[in-house]
Each structure stands twice: as structure tokens, then as C-alpha cells.
C-alpha positions in Angstrom: 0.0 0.0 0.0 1.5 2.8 -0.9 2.2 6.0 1.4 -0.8 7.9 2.7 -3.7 5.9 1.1 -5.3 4.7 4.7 -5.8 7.6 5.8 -8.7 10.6 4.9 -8.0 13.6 3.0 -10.4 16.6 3.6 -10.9 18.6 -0.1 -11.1 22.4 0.8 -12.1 24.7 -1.8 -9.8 28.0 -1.3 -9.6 31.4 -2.6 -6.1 31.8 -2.5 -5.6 35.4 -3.9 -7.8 36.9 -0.7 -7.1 33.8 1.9 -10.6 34.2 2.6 -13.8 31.5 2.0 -12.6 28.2 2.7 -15.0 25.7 3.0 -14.4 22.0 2.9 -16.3 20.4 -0.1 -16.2 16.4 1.1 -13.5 13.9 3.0 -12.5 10.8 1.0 -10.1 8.0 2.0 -6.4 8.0 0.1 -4.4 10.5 -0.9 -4.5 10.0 -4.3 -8.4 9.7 -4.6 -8.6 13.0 -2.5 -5.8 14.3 -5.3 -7.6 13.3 -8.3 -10.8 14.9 -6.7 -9.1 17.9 -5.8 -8.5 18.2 -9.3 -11.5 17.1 -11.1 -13.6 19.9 -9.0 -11.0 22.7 -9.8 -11.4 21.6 -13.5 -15.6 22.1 -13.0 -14.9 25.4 -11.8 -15.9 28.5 -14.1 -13.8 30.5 -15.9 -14.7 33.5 -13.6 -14.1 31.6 -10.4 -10.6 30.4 -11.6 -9.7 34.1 -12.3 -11.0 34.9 -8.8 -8.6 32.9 -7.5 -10.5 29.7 -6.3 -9.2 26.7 -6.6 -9.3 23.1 -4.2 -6.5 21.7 -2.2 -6.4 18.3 0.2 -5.1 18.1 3.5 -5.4 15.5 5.8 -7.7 14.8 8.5 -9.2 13.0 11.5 -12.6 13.7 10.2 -14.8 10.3 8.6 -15.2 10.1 4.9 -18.0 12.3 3.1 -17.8 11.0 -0.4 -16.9 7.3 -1.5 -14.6 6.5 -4.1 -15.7 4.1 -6.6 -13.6 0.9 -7.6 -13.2 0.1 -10.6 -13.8 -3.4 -10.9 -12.8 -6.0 -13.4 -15.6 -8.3 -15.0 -14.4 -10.6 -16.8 -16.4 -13.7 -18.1 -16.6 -17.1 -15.8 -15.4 -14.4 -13.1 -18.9 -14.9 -10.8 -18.5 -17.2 -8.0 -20.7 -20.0 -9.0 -23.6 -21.3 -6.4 
């Protein structure tokens, strides 16, 4: 397991020209979910709110997990356990 993926990650949406309006948006599990997030809702943001200065960050937490990564799972055929 690689470093950091136990533990939760808190995404905070920031404004970080005016260090003012943080707000967390959710709390996932791994560091690298929490980074991909992070950077998926920066991408959705508007063209105005990017020039604002908003962007999202992770840091890590104590705090339970708010949104639930999905896996990715691989189905391949004769794969079911049979009953």
C-alpha cells in the first residue's frame, strides 16, 4: 500500500488570492483519490471563479469520509463465483 492511502483527505475549496472563504467540499479515503478529486472539482470550476482565484486543495484529517470512491472493478467472463 502505498504511502498515505489509509488515511482521509479533507478537499477544501480555497480562494487563495484573498485567503478568505474556505470551505471544505467532502472527505475521501487515500491520498490520491482526494488528489484526483481535488483536481477534477478545480477543472468544473468557471472560468470566472478560476480568475477569482479559487481553486481546491487536500489536507489530511481526522474527520470520517464524506464521499466514496468508486472501484473500478474487473468483469471478466466465468469471473462470478458460481452457487
Amino acid at each position: 500500500m502505498l504511502q498515505g492511502e489509509k488515511y482521509p483527505y479533507e478537499i477544501i475549496k480555497h480562494n487563495f488570492l484573498t485567503l478568505q472563504g474556505s470551505q471544505v467540499v467532502g472527505v475521501v479515503k487515500g491520498e490520491s483519490a482526494a488528489q484526483s478529486l481535488a483536481e477534477s472539482f478545480t477543472a468544473k470550476l468557471s472560468e470566472e471563479e478560476r480568475n477569482a482565484g479559487w481553486r481546491h486543495s487536500i489536507q489530511r484529517t481526522t474527520r470520517r469520509p464524506t464521499i466514496h470512491s468508486r472501484r473500478v472493478v474487473d468483469l471478466k467472463p466465468g469471473s462470478f463465483r458460481k452457487r
